[in-house]
N, C-alpha and C positions, 0 to 999 in steps of 0.2 A: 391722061397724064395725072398723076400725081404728085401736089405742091406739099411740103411740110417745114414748117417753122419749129425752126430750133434757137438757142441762145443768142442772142442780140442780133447780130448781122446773118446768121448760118441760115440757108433755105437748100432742102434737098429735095432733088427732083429725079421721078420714074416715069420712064415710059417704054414702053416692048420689052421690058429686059435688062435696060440700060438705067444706070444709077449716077446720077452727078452729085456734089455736093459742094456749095459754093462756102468760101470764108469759114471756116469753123475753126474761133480762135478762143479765147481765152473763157470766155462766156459760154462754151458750146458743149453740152451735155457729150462724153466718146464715144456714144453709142450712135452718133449725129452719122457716122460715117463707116458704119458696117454696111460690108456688099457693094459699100462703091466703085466704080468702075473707073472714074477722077474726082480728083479735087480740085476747085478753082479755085486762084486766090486772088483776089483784087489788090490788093497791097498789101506792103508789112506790117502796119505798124498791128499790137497783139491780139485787139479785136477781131483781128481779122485771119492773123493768121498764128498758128502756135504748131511748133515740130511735134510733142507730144499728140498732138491729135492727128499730126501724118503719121506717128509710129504706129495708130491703131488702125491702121489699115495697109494694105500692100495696092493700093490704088495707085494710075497715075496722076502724077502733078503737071496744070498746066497753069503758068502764071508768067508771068513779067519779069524783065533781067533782074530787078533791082530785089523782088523777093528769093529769084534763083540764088543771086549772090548773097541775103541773109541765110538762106537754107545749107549753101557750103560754107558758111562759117561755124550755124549752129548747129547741125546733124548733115557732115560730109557721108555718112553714110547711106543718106535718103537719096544723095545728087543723082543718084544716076534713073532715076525713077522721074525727074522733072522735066519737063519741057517749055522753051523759053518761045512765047509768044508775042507778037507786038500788035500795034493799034492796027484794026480792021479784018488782021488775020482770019481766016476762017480753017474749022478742025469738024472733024465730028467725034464725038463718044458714043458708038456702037449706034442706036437709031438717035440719038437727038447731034442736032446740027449747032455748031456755034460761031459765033463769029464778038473778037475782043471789040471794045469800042471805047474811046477816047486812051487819054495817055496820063492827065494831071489829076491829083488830089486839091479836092475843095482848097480857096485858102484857107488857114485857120488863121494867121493874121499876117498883114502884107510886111512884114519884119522878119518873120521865120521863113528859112527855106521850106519850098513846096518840094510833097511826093510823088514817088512816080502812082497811077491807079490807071490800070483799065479794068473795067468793066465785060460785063458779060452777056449777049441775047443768046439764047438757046430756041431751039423750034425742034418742036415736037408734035409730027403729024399735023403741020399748017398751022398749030399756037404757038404763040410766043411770047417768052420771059424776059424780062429785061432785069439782073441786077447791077444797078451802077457800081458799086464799092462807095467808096467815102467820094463820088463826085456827082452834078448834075449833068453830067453831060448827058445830049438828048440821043436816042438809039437813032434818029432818023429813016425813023420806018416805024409799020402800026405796030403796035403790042398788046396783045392779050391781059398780061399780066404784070404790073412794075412795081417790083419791090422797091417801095419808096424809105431815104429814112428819114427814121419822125423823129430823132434825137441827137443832136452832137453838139459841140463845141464849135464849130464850124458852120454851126443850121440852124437860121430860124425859121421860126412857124410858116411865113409867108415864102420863103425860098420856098418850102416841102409843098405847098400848097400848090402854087406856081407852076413847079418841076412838076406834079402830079398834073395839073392842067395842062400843061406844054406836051408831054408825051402823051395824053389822051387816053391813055388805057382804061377801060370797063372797070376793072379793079386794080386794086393798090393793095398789097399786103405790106403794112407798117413792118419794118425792119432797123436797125443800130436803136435799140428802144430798149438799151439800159441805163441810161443817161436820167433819163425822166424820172420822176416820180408818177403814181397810180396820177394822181390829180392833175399834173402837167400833161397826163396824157389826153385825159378826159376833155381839156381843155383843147388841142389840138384835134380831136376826132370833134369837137363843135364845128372848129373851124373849116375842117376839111367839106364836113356835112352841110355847110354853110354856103361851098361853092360845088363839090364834083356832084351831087345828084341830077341837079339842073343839065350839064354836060349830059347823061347816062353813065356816070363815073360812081363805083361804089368804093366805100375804103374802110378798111378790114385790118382787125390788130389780132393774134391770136395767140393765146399760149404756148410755149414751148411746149414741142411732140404733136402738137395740132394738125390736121390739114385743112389747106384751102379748101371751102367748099366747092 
C-alpha cells in the first residue's frame, strides 16, 4: 500500500490498482487526485472539501448528506457522480474496503452549531487507515495507520496526543497541519515523542507529495 501526503488534510492511498483520495480541499495541490478511483470527503467545510478539485477528476464521490447537499448547490453538475453514505456503512473502491465512522465535527466552541463529519477506515490487504476528518472519534478497532490532526481551532496539543494514544496505532501521519507554524509544529512532535514511543507508537509529519515510509 501506498500512503501520500498532500496539502493540509488530503492523504491518497494505492493499493492493487485502486486509488482513493480523502479530503482534498482548498490546501490541496490538483494533481492530489489524478487516477483516482474516489474521493472521500469528511465534511464540508473548505479544508476539506473544494468542487474545483472534484472537477479534476471523473472519480467517484463518496461522502455524507450534508456535503452531497453543498455539492448540489455548488456544482449540480458533479451530483450524479456522489454517493451519500452514513455512520458505519461499509463500500469498497475496487481492492481497498471501507467502512464511515462517527457522524459529528469536533466542537469548535459549545455556542456555534456543530457539523455533520464522518470519517474514514480503509483496509488494504489486512492494513488499515484510519482518517477521522475534523473529529476524534475512535475507529474501534486496531489501525495500522491514523492520520492524526496536529492543527485546528478545535485541537489542542494534548487532545492530538490523547487521540493518538487512544487509537493505538504504530504510526501517525500528522495531518490539518496548515494551521501551525514550522515551530508550533516542532513543539507538538516533542510532545507527541514525549509519550507514543514508549507505547511502540511512531509519529511522522511529512511534506506535501511525500510517502509514508
Amino acid at each position: 500500500m501506498r500512503i501520500t501526503k498532500f496539502g493540509h488534510a488530503c492523504v491518497r492511498i494505492e493499493y492493487d490498482g485502486s486509488v482513493v483520495v480523502l479530503d482534498p480541499g482548498v490546501f490541496t495541490d490538483p494533481e492530489a487526485v489524478d487516477g483516482a478511483d474516489a474521493v472521500l470527503i469528511t465534511h464540508e467545510h473548505p479544508d476539506h472539501y473544494d468542487d474545483t478539485r472534484l472537477r479534476a477528476t471523473d472519480a467517484a464521490v463518496f461522502t455524507i448528506g450534508a456535503v452531497a447537499a453543498r455539492i448540489g448547490e455548488d456544482a449540480p453538475d458533479l451530483a450524479e457522480r456522489v454517493t451519500v453514505v452514513s455512520p458505519g456503512e461499509r463500500f469498497d473502491v475496487g481492492a481497498l474496503a471501507v467502512r464511515t465512522v462517527g457522524e459529528r465535527h469536533a466542537v469548535i466552541h459549545p455556542e456555534l452549531p456543530r457539523f455533520d463529519n464522518s470519517g474514514f477506515l480503509l483496509t488494504a490487504g489486512g492494513e488499515r487507515v484510519f482518517h477521522p476528518g475534523d473529529a476524534l472519534t475512535l475507529p474501534e478497532e486496531e489501525v495500522d495507520v491514523l492520520c492524526v490532526p496536529s492543527s485546528a481551532p478545535w485541537l489542542k496539543a494534548s487532545e492530538a496526543v490523547d487521540f493518538a494514544r487512544a487509537v493505538r496505532a504504530p504510526r501517525n501521519l500528522a495531518i490539518h497541519d496548515r494551521i501551525y507554524t514550522e515551530a508550533a509544529h516542532g513543539i507538538l512532535e516533542q510532545h507527541m515523542n514525549a509519550f507514543l514511543p514508549d507505547a511502540g507508537q511512531e509519529y511522522l509529519r511529512l511534506p506535501d507529495g511525500a510517502d509514508l515510509p
